[in-house]
TITORPA-927985 format. One record per residue (C-alpha): residue number from 1; x, y, z. Coordinates in steps of 0.5 Angstrom, whole numbers, always signed. Example, Ala and Ser with C-alpha at 12.3 -4.5 7.8 and 13.67 -1.06 7.14 Angstrom:
BEGIN
+-------+-------+-------+-------+
: gumar :     X :     Y :     Z :
+-------+-------+-------+-------+
:     1 :   +25 :    -9 :   +16 :
:     2 :   +27 :    -2 :   +14 :
+-------+-------+-------+-------+
END
This chain:
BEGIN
+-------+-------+-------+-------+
: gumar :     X :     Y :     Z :
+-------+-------+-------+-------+
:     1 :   +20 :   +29 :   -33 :
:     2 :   +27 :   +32 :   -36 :
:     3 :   +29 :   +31 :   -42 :
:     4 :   +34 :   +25 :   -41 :
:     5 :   +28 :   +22 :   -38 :
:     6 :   +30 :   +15 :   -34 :
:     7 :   +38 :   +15 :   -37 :
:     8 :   +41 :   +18 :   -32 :
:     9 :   +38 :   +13 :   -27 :
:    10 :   +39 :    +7 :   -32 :
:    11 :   +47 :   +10 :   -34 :
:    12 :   +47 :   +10 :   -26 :
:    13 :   +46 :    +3 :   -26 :
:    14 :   +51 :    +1 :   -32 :
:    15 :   +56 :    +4 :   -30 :
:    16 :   +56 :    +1 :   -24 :
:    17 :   +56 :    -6 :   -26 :
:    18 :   +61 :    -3 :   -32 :
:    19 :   +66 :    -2 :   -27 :
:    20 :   +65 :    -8 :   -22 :
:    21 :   +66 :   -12 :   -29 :
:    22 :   +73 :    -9 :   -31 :
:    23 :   +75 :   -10 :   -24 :
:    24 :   +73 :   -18 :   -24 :
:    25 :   +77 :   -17 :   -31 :
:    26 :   +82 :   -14 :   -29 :
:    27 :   +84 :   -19 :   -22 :
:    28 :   +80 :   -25 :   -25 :
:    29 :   +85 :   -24 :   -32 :
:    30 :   +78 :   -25 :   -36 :
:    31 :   +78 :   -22 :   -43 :
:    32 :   +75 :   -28 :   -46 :
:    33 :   +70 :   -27 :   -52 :
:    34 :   +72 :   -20 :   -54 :
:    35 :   +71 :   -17 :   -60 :
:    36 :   +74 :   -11 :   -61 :
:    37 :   +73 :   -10 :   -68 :
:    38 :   +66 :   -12 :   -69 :
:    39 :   +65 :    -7 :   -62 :
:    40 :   +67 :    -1 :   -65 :
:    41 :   +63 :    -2 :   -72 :
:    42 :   +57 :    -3 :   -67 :
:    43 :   +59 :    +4 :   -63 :
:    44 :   +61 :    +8 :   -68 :
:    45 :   +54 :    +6 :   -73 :
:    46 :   +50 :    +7 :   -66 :
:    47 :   +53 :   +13 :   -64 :
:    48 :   +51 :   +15 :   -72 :
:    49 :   +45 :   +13 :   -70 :
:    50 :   +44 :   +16 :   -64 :
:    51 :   +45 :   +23 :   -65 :
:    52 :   +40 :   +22 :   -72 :
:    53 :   +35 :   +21 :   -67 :
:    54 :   +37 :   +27 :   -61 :
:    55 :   +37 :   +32 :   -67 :
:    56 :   +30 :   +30 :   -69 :
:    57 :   +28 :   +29 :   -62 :
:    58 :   +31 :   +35 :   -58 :
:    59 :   +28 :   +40 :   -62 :
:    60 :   +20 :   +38 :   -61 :
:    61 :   +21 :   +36 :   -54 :
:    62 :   +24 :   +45 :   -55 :
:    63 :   +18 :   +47 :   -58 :
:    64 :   +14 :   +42 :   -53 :
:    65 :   +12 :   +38 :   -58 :
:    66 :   +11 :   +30 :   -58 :
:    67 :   +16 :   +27 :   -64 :
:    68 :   +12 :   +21 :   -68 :
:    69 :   +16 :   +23 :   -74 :
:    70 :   +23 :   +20 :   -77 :
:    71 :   +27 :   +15 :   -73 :
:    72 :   +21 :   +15 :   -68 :
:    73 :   +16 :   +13 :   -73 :
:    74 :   +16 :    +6 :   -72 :
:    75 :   +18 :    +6 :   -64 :
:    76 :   +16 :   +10 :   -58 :
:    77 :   +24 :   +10 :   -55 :
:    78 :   +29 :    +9 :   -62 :
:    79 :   +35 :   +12 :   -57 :
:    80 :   +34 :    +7 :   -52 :
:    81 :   +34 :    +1 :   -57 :
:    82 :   +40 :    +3 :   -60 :
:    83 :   +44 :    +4 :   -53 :
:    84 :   +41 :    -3 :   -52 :
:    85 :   +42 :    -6 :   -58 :
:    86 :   +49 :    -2 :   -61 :
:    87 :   +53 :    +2 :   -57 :
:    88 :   +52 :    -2 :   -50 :
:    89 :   +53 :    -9 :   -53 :
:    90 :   +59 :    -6 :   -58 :
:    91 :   +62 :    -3 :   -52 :
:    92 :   +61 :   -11 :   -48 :
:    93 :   +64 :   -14 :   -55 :
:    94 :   +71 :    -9 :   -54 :
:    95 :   +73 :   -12 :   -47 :
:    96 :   +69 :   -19 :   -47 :
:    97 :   +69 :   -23 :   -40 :
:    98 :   +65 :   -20 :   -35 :
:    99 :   +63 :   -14 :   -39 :
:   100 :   +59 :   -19 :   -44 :
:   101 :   +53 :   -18 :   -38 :
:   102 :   +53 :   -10 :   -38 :
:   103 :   +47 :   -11 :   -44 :
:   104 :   +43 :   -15 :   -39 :
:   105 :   +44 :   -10 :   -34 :
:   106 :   +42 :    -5 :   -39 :
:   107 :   +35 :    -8 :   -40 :
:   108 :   +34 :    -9 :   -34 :
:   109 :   +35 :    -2 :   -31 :
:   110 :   +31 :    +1 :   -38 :
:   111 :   +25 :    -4 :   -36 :
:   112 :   +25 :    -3 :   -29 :
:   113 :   +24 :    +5 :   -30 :
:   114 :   +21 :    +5 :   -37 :
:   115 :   +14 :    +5 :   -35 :
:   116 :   +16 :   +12 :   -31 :
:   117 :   +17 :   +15 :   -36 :
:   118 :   +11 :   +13 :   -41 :
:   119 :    +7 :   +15 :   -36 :
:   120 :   +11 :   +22 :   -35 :
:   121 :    +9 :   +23 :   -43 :
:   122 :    +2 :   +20 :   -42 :
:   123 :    +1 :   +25 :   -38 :
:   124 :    +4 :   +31 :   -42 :
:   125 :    +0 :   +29 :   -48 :
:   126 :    -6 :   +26 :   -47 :
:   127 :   -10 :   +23 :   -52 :
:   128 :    -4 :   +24 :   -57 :
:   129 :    +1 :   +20 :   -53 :
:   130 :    -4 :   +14 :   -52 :
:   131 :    -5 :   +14 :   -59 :
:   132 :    +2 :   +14 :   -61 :
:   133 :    +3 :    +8 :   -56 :
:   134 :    -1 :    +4 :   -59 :
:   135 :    +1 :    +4 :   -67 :
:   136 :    +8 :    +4 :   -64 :
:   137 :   +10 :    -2 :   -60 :
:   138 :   +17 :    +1 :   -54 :
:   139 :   +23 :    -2 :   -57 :
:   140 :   +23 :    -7 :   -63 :
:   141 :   +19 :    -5 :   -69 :
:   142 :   +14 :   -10 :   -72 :
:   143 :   +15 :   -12 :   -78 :
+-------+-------+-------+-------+
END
């Protein structure tokens, strides 16, 4: 599995539907339930976020190391949660309408291919990987 693991496929996927979404905005005049200020805070601390996290990730994944540290401390896969929970909603609240589903489509392309990639990183790390997987649950820490 290559570093961006299954984010090409699940990007694929969103974007399509993104794009299906602002012509059905557009030719529909939907723009119901947008909240552009809020969907820019959400973006821009996603964004903050998200490169905190790529920083610390990219540089054991260089050295062939698992990252268990840090923002992945408390859950096997902090990137995806913070496109599902902060960038991709916040990017939905901008345009309202049809864009208000882009998050589910999300999740469903992140939990369609997910199990791929886990299994791509057990394979790499063993015993490692597996221990880790079970004290960090995928996107949610527990409390």
């Amino acid at each position: 599995m290559k570093f961006w693991g299954i984010f090409p496929k699940v990007a694929l996927i969103s974007s399509i539907y993104a794009i299906l979404a602002f012509y059905l905005n557009e030719r529909l005049e939907v723009g119901l339930f947008a909240f552009p200020t809020l969907g820019l805070v959400m973006i821009a601390l996603g964004l903050a976020l998200w490169f905190l996290c790529y920083l610390q990730v990219s540089k054991a994944y260089s050295e062939g190391k698992l990252f268990t540290k840090g923002c992945y401390s408390k859950i096997r896969h902090p990137i995806y949660s913070i496109w599902g929970f902060l960038i991709v909603p916040g990017f939905s609240l901008l345009f309202g309408g049809f864009m208000l589903l882009l998050p589910l489509v999300y999740w469903a392309g992140v939990l369609g291919f997910i199990g791929e990639e886990e299994k791509a990183l057990e394979e790499r790390f063993g015993d490692e990987w597996r221990e880790y997987s079970e004290r960090a649950p995928r996107f949610i820490p527990r409390p």
